[in-house]
N, CA and C atoms as an extended XYZ file, in Angstrom:
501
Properties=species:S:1:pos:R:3:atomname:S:1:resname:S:1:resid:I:1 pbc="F F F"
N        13.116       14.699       15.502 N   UNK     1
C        12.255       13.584       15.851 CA  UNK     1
C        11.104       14.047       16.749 C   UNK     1
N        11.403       14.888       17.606 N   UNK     2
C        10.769       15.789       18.327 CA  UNK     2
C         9.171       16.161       17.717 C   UNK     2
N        10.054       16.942       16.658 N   UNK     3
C         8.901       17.651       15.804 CA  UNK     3
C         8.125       17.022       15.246 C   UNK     3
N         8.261       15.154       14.584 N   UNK     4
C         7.153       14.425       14.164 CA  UNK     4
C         6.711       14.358       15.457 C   UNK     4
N         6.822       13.494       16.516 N   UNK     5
C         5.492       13.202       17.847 CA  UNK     5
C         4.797       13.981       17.739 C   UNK     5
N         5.168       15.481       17.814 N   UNK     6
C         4.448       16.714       18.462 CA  UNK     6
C         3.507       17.136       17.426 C   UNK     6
N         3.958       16.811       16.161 N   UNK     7
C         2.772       17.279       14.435 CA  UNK     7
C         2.059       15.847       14.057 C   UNK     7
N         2.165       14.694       14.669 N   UNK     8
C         1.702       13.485       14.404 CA  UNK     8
C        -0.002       13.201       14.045 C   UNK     8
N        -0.590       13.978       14.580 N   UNK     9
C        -1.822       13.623       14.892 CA  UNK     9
C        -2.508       15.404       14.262 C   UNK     9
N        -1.342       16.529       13.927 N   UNK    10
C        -2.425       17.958       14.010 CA  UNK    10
C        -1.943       17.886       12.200 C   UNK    10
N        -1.058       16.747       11.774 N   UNK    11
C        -0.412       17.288       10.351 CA  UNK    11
C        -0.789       15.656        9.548 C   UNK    11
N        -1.363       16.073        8.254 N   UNK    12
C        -1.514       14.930        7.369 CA  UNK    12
C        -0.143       14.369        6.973 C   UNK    12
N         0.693       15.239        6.810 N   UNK    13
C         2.223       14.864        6.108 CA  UNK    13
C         2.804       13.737        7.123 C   UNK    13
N         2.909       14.636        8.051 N   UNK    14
C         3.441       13.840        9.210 CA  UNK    14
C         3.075       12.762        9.676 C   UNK    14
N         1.514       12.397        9.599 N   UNK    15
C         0.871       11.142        9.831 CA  UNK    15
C         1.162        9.756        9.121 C   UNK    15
N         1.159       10.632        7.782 N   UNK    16
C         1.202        9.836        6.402 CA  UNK    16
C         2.589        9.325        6.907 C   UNK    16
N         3.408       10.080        6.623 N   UNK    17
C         5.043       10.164        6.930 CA  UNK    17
C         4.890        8.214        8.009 C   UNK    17
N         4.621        8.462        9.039 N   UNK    18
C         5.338        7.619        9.910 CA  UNK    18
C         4.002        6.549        9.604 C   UNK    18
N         2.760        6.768        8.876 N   UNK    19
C         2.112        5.458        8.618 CA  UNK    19
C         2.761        4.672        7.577 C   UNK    19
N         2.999        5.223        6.768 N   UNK    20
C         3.160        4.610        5.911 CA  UNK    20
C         4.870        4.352        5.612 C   UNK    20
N         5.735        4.713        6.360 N   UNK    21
C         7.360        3.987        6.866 CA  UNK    21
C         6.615        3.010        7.665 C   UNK    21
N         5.701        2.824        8.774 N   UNK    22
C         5.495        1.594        9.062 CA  UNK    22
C         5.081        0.614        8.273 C   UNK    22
N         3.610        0.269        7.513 N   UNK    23
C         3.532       -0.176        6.300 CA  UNK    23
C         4.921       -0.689        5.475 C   UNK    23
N         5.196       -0.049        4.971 N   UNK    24
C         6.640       -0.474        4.099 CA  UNK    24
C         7.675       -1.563        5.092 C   UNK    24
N         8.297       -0.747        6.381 N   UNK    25
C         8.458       -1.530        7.151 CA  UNK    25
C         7.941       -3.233        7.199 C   UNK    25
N         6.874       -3.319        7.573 N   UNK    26
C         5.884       -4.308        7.617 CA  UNK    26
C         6.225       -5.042        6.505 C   UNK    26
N         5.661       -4.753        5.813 N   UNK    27
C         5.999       -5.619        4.231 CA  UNK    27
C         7.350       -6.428        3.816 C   UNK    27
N         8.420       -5.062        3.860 N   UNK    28
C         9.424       -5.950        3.707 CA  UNK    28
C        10.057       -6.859        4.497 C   UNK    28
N         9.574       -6.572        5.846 N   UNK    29
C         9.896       -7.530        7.103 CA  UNK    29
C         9.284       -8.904        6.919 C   UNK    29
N         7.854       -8.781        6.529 N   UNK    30
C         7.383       -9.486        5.900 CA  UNK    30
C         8.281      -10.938        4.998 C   UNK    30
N         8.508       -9.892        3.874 N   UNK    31
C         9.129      -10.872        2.626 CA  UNK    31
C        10.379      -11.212        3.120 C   UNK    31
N        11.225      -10.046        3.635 N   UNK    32
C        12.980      -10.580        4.001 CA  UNK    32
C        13.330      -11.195        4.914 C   UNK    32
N        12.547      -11.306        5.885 N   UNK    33
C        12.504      -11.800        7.462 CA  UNK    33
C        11.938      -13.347        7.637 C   UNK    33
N        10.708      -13.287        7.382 N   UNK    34
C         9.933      -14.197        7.774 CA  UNK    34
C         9.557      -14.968        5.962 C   UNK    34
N        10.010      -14.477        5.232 N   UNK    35
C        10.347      -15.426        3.773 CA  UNK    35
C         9.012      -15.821        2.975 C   UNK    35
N         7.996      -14.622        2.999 N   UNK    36
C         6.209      -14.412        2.701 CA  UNK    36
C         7.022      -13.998        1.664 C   UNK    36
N         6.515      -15.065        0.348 N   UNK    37
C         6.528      -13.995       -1.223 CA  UNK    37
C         5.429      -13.289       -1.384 C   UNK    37
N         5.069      -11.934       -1.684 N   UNK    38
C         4.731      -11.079       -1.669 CA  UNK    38
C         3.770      -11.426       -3.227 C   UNK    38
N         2.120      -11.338       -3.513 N   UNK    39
C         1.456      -11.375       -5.130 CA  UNK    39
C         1.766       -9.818       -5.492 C   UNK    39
N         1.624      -10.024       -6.858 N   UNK    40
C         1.168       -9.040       -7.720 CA  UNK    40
C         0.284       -7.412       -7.109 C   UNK    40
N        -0.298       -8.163       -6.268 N   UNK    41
C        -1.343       -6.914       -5.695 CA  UNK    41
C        -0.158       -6.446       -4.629 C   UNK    41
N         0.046       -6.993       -3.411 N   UNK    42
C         0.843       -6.837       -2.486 CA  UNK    42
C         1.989       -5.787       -3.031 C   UNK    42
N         3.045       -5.946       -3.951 N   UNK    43
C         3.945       -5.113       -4.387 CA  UNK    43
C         2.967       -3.764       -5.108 C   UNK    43
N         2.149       -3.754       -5.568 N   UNK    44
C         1.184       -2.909       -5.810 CA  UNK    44
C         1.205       -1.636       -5.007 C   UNK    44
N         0.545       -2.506       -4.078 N   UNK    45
C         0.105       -1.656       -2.835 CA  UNK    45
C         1.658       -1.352       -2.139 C   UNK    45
N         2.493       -1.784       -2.265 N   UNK    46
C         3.977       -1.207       -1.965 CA  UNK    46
C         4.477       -0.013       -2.690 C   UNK    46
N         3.907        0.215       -3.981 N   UNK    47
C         3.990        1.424       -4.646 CA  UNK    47
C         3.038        2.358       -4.272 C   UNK    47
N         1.492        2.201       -3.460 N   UNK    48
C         0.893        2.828       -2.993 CA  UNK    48
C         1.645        3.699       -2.045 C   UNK    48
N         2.073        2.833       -0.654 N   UNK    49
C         2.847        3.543       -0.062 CA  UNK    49
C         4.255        4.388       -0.334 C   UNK    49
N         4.829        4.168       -0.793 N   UNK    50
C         5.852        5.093       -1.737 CA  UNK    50
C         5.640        5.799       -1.933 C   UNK    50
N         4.299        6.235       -2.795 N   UNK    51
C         3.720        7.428       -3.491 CA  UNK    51
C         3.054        8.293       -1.555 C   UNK    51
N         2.312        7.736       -0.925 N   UNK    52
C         2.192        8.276        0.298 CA  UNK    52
C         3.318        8.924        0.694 C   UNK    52
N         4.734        8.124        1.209 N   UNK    53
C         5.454        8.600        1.544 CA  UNK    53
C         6.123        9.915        0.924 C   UNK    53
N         6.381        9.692       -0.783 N   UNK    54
C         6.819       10.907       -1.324 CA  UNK    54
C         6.127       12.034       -0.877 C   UNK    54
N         4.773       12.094       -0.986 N   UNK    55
C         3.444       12.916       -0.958 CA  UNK    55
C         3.887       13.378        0.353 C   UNK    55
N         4.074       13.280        1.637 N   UNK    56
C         4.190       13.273        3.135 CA  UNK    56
C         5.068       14.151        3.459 C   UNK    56
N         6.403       13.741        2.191 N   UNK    57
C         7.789       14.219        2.728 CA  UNK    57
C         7.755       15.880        2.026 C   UNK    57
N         7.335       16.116        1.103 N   UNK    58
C         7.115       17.243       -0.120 CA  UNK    58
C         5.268       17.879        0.932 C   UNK    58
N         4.693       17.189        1.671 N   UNK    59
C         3.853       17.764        2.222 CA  UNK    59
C         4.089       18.725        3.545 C   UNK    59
N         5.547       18.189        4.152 N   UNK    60
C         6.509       18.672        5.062 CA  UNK    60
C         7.308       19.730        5.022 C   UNK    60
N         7.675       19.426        3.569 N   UNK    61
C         8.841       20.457        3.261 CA  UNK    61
C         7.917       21.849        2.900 C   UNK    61
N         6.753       21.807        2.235 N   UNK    62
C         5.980       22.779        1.550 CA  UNK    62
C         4.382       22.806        1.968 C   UNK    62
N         4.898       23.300        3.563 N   UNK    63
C         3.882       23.112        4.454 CA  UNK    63
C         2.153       23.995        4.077 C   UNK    63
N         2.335       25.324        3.506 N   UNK    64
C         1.113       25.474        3.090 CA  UNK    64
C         0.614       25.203        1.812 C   UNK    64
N         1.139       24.273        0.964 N   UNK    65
C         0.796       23.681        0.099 CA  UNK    65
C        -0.179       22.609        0.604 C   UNK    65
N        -1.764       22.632       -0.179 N   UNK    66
C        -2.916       22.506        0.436 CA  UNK    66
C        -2.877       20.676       -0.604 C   UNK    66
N        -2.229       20.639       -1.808 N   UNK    67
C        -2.026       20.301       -3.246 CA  UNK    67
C        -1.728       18.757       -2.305 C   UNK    67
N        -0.139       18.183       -1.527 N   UNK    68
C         0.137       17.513       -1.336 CA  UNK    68
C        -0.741       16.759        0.066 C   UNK    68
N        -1.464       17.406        0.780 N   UNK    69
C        -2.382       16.785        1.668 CA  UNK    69
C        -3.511       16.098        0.817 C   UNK    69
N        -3.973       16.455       -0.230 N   UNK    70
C        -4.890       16.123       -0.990 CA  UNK    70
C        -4.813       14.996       -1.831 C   UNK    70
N        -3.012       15.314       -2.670 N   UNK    71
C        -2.502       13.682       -3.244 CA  UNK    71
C        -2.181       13.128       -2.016 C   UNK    71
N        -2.067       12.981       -0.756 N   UNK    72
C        -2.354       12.008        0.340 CA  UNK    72
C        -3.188       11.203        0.215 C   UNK    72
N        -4.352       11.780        0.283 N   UNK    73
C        -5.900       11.440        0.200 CA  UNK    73
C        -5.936       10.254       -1.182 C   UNK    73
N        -5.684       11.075       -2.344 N   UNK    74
C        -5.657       10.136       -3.303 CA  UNK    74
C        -5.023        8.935       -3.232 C   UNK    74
N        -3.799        8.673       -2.901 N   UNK    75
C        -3.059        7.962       -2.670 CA  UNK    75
C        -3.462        7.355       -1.751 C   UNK    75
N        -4.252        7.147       -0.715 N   UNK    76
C        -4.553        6.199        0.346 CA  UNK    76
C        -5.784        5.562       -0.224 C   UNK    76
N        -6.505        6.282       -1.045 N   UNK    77
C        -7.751        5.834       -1.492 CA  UNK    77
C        -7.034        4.938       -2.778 C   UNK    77
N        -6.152        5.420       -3.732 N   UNK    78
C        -6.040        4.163       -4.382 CA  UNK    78
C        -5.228        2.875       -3.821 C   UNK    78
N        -4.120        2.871       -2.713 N   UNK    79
C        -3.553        1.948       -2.444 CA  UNK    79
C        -5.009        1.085       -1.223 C   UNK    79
N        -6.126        1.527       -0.988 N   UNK    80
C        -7.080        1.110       -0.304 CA  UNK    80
C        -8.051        0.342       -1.388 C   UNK    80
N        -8.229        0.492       -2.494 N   UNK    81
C        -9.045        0.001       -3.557 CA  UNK    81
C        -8.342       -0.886       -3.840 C   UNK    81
N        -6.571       -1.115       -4.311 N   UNK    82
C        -5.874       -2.240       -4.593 CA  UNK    82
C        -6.510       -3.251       -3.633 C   UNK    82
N        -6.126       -2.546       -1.748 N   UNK    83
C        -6.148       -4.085       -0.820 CA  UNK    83
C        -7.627       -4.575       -1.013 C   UNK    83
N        -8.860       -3.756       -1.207 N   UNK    84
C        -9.958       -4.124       -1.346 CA  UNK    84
C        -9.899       -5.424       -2.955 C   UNK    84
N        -9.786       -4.789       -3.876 N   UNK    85
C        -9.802       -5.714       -4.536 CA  UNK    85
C        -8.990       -6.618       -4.624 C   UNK    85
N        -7.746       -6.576       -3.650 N   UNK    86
C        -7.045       -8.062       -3.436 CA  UNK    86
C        -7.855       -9.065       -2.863 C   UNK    86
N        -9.079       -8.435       -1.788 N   UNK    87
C        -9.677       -8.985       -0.688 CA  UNK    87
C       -10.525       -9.821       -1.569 C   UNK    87
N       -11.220       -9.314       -2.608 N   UNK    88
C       -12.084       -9.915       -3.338 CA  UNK    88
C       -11.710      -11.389       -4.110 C   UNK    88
N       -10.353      -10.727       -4.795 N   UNK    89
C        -9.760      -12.143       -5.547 CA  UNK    89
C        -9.579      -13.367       -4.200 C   UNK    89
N        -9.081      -12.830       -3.128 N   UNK    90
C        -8.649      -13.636       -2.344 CA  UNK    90
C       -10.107      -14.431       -1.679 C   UNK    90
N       -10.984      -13.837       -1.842 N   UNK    91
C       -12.401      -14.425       -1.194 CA  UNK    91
C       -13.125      -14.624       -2.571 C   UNK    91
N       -12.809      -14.829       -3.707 N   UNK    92
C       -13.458      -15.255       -4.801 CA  UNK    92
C       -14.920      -14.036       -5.390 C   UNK    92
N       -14.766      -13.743       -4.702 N   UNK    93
C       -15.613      -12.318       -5.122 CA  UNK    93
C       -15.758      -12.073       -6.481 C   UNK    93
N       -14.701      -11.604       -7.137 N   UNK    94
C       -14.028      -11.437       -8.558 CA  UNK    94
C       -13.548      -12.427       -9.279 C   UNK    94
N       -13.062      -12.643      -10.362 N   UNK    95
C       -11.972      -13.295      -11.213 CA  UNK    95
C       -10.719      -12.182      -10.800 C   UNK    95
N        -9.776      -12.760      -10.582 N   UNK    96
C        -8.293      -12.490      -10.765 CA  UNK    96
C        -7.698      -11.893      -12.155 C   UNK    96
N        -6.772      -10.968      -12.251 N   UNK    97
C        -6.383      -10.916      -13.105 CA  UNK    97
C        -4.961      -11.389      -13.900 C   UNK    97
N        -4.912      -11.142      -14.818 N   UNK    98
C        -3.837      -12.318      -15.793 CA  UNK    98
C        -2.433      -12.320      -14.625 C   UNK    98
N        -2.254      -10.682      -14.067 N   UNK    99
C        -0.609      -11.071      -13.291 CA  UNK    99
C        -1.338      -11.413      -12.239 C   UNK    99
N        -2.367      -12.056      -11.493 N   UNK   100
C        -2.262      -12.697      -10.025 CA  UNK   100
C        -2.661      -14.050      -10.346 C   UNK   100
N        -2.827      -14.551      -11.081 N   UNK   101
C        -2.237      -15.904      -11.573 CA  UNK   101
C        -1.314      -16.316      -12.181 C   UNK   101
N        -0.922      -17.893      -11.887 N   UNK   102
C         0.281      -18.310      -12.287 CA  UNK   102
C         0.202      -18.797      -13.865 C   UNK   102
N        -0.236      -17.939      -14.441 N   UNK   103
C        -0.014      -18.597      -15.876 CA  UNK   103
C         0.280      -17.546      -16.867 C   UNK   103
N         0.780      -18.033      -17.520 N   UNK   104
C         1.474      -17.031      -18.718 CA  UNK   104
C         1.672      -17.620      -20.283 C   UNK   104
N         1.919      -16.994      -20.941 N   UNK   105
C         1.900      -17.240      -22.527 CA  UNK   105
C         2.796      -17.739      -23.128 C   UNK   105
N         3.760      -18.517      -23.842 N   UNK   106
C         4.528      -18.703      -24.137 CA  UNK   106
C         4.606      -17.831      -25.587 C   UNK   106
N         5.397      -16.949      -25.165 N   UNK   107
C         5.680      -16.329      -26.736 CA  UNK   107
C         7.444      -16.453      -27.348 C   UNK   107
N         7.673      -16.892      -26.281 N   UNK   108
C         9.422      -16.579      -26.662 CA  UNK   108
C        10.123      -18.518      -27.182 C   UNK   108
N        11.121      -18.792      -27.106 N   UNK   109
C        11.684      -20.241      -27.555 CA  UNK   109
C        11.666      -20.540      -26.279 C   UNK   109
N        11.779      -21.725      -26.525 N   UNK   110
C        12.201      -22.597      -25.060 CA  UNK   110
C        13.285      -22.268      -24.286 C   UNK   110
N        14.147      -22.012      -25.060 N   UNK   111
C        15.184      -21.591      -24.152 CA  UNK   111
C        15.247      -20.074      -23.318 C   UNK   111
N        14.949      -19.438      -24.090 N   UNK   112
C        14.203      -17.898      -23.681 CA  UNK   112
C        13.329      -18.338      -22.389 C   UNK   112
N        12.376      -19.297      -22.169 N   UNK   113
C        11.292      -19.157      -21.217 CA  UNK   113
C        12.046      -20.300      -20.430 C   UNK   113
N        12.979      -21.001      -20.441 N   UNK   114
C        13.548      -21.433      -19.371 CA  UNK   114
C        14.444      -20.243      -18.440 C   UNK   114
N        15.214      -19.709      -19.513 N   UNK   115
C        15.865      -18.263      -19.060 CA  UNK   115
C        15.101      -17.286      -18.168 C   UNK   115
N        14.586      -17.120      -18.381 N   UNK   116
C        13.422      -16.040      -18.067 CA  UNK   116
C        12.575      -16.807      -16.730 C   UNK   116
N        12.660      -18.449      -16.330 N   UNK   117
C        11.907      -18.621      -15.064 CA  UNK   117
C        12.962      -19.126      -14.031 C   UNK   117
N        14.360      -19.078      -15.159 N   UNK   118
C        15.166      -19.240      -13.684 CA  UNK   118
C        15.782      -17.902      -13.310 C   UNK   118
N        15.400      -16.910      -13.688 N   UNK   119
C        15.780      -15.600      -12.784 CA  UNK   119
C        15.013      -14.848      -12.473 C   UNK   119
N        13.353      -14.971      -13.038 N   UNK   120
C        12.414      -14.426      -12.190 CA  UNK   120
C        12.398      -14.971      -10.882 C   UNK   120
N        12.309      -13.577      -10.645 N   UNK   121
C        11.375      -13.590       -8.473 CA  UNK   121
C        10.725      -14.565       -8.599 C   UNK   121
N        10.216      -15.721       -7.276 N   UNK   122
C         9.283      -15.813       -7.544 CA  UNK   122
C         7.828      -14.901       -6.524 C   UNK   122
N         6.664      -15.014       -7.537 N   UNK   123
C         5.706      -14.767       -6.965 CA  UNK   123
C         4.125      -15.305       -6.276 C   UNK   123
N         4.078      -14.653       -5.316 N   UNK   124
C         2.588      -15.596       -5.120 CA  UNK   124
C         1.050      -15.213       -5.684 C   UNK   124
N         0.323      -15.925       -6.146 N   UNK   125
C        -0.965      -15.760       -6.850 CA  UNK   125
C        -1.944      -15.100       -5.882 C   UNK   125
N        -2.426      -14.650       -6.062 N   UNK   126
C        -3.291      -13.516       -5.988 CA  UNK   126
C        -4.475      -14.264       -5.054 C   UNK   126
N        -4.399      -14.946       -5.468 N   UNK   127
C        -5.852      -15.776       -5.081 CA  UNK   127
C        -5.862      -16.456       -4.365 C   UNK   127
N        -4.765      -17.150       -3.832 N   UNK   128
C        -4.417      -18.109       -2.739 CA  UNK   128
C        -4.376      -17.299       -1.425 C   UNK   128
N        -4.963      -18.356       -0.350 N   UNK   129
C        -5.407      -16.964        1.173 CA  UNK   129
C        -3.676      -17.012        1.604 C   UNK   129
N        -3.794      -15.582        2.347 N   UNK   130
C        -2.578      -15.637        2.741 CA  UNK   130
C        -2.381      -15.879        3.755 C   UNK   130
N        -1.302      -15.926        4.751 N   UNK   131
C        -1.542      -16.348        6.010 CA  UNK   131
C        -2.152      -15.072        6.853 C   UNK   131
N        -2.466      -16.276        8.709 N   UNK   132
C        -3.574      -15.513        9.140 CA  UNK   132
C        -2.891      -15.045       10.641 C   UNK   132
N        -2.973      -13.955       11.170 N   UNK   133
C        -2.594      -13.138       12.273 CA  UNK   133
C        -3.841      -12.877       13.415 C   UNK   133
N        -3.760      -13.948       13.985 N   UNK   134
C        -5.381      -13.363       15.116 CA  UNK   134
C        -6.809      -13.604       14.676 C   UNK   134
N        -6.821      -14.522       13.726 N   UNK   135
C        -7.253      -15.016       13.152 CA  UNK   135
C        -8.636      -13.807       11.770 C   UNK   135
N        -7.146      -13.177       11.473 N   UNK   136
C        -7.723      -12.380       10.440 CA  UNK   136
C        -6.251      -12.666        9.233 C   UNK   136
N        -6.728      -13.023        8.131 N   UNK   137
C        -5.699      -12.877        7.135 CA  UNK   137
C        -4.616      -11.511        7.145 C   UNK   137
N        -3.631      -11.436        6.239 N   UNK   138
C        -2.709      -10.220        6.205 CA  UNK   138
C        -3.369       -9.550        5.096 C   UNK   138
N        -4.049       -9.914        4.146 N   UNK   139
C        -4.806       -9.293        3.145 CA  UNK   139
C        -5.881       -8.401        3.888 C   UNK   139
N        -6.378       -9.041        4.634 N   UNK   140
C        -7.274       -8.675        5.551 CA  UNK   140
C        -6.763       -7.229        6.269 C   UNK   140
N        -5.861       -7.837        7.074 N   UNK   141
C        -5.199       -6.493        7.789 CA  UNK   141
C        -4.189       -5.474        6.748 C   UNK   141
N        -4.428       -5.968        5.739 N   UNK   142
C        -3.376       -4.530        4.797 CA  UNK   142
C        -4.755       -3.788        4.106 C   UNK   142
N        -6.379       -4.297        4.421 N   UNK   143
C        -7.365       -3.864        4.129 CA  UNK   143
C        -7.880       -2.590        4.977 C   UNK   143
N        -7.465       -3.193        6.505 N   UNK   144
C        -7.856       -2.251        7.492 CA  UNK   144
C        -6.895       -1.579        7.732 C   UNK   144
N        -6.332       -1.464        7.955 N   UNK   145
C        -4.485       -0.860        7.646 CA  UNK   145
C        -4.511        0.601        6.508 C   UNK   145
N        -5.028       -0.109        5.258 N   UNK   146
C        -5.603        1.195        4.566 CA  UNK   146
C        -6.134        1.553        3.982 C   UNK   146
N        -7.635        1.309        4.825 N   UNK   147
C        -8.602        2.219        5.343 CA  UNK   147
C        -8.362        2.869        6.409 C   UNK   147
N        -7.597        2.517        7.811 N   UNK   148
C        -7.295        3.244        8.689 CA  UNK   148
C        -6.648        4.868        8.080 C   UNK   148
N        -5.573        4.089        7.249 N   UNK   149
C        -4.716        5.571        7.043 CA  UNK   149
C        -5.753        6.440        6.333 C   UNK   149
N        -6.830        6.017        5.549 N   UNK   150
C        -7.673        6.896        4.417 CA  UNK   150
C        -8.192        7.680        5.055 C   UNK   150
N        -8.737        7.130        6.007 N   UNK   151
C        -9.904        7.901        7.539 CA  UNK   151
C        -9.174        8.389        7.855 C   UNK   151
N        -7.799        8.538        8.812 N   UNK   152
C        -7.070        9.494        9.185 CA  UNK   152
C        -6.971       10.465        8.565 C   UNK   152
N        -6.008       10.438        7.256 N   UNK   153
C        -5.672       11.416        6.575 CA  UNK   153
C        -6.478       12.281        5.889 C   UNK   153
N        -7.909       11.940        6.194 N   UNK   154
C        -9.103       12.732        5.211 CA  UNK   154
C        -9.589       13.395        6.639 C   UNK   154
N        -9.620       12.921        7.926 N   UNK   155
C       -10.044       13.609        9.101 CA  UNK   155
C        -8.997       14.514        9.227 C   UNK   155
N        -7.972       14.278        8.854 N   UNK   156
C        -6.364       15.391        9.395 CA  UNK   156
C        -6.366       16.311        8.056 C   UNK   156
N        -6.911       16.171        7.369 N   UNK   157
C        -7.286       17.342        5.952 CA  UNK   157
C        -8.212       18.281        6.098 C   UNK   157
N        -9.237       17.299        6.541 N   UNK   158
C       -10.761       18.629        6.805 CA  UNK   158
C       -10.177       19.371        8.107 C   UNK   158
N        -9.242       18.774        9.503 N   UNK   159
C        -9.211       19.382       10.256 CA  UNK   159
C        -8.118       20.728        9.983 C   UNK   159
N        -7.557       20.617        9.303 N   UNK   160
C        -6.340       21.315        8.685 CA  UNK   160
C        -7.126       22.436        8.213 C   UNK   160
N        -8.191       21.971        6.996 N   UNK   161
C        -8.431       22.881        6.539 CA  UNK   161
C       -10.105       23.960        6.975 C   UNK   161
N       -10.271       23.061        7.572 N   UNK   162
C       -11.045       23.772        8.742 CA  UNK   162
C       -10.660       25.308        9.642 C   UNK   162
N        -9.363       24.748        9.653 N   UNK   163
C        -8.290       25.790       10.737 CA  UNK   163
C        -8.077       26.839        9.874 C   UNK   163
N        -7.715       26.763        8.823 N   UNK   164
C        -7.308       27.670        7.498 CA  UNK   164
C        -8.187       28.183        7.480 C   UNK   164
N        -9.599       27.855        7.632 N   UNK   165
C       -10.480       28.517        7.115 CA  UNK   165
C       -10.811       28.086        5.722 C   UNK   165
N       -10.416       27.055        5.066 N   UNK   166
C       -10.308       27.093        3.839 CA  UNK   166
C       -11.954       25.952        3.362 C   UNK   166
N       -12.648       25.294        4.275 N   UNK   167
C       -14.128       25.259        4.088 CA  UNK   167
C       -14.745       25.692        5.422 C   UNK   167
C-alpha cells in the first residue's frame, strides 16, 4: 500500500490504478446505495474505467512497458468522449441515441416482450438531467472527473517519458 502513495503522482499505472477504483467506487455507490439507475452512457463509461483499471494493473506489473501507459491515455480519452457526449444529449446539444431512449421495437410476441420487461434492469434515458451535487449535475462531474484523469495521465506519460529519455 506503501508503494501506491509513494508511485501515485511519479507513475501513470498507479494513478490510473487508484483513479479509476475511485470512479467505479463512485458509481456503484451511486446505483447500490443511494438507488440512481444508472443510462446507457453511464454503464458505458463503467466499461471505460475497467479498461483503465486493467490497463493500470498490467501497467504495474510490466513496468517498462511504454505500450500500457499509452492504452491509459486511450482509454481516458475514450471514456472522456462518452461523458462529453452524454453531456450533450443531456443539454440537448445532440439527438440521443436509440439505447438512451426509452423506446424500442416490438419484434418478438406479446408474451416474449412482456417477458423480456419484467426481467430487464431497469434503465434511465439518456436525456433526462441527472441529479445535481453543488449545484453541478453528476453528468457534469463524471465530465470533469474524466478529463481530470485524461490531463493527469497524459502529464504522468510525457513526464515518464521525458525521464526515459524517450522524447
Amino acid at each position: 500500500m506503501k508503494i501506491i502513495f509513494k508511485n501515485i503522482f511519479n507513475s501513470p499505472s498507479y494513478f490510473a490504478l487508484i483513479f479509476s477504483t475511485l470512479a467505479l467506487i463512485v458509481a456503484f455507490s451511486l446505483e447500490f446505495i443511494f438507488d440512481l439507475i444508472p443510462c446507457h452512457l453511464c454503464i458505458l463509461q463503467r466499461y471505460g474505467y475497467i479498461a483503465v483499471l486493467l490497463f493500470a494493473i498490467l501497467g504495474i506489473k510490466y513496468k517498462k512497458k511504454n505500450i500500457f501507459s499509452i492504452l491509459l491515455v486511450i482509454s481516458f480519452m475514450i471514456t472522456f468522449s462518452i461523458a462529453l457526449w452524454h453531456k450533450g444529449i443531456e443539454a440537448y446539444w445532440w439527438s440521443p441515441t436509440a439505447e438512451c431512449v426509452e423506446m424500442s421495437i416490438n419484434t418478438a410476441t406479446f408474451q416474449e416482450e412482456l417477458d423480456k420487461a419484467n426481467n430487464e434492469k431497469p434503465m434511465a434515458a439518456c436525456d433526462q438531467p441527472s441529479p445535481v451535487l453543488f449545484n453541478i449535475s453528476l453528468v457534469e462531474w463524471s465530465l470533469l472527473y474524466s478529463l481530470l484523469g485524461l490531463l493527469s495521465v497524459s502529464f504522468l506519460l510525457v513526464k515518464k517519458m521525458i525521464k526515459w529519455k524517450i522524447i
